[in-house]
C-alpha positions in Angstrom: -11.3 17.5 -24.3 -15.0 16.1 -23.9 -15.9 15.1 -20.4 -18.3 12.4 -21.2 -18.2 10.4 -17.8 -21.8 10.8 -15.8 -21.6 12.9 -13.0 -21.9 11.3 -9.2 -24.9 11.5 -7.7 -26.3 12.0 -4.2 -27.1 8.5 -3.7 -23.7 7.5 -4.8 -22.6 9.5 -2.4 -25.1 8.5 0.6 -24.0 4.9 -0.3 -19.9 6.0 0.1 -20.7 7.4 3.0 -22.7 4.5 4.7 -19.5 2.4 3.5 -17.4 4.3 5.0 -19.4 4.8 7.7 -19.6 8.8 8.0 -22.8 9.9 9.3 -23.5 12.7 6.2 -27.0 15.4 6.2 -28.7 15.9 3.3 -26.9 19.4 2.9 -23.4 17.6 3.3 -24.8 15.1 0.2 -24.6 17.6 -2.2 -21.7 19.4 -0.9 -20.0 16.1 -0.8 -21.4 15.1 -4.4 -20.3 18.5 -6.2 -16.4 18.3 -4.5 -16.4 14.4 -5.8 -17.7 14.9 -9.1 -14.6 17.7 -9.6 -12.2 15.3 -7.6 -13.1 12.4 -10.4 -13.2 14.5 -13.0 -9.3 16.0 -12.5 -8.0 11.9 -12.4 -9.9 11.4 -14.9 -8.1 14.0 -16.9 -4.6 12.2 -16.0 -5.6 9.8 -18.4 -5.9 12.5 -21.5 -2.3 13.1 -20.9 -0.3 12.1 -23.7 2.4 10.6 -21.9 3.1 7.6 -24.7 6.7 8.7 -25.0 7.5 8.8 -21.2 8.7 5.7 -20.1 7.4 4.2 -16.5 9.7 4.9 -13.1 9.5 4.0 -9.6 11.4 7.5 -8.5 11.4 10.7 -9.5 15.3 10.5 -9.5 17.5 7.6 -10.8 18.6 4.8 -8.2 22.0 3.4 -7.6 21.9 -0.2 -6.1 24.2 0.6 -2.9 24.0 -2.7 -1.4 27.6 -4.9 -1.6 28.1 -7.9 -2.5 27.7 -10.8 -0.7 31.4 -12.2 1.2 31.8 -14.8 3.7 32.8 -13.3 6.8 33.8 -14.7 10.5 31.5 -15.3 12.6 30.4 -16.0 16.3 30.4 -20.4 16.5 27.2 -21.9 16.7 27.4 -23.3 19.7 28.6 -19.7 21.7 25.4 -18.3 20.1 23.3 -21.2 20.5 24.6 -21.4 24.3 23.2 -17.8 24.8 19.8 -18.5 24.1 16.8 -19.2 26.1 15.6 -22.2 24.8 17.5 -24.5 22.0 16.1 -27.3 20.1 17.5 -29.4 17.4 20.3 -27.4 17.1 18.4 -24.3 16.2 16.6 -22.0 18.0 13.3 -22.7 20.0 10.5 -20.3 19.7 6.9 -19.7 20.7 4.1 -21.1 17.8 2.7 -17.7 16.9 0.2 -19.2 13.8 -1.4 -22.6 14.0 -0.1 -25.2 11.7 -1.8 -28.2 10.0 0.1 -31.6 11.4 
């Protein structure tokens, strides 16, 4: 395995920084630039993997759907619920605008 990628350099790593806004020193850049160039380089391995055969997942362990089926069940009328709210209009619940709308 060749690691052919170009390594990070200070400036890279000055211009992180001043996105990310983290005041560095010129000591932390090539701390910083050494630790990044051995972080990049271990994901970029991740790619060498042959993992071809291995099909995608979501989990680590398989997933049972536990959720039941939809059944019309009794309910409270609208009108009791309806009656117990603090502001009704249309036949439907009033609330406060919470994003501007285009009319």
């Amino acid at each position: 395995m060749s690691d052919d990628r170009p390594t990070l350099t200070r400036h890279e790593v000055a211009h992180l920084a001043n996105l990310a806004r983290l005041a560095v020193t010129e000591a932390e850049l090539d701390l910083f630039a050494g630790q990044l160039d051995v972080i990049l380089g271990a994901v970029a391995r991740i790619g060498d993997v042959a993992a071809a055969d291995i099909p995608p997942t979501s989990h680590a362990v398989p997933l049972t759907n536990v959720l039941r089926p939809d059944e019309v069940r009794p309910s409270l009328p609208r009108d009791e619920v309806l009656a117990a709210a603090p502001s009704v209009e249309d036949y439907r619940f009033r609330v406060p605008r919470i994003l501007g709308e285009e009319e």
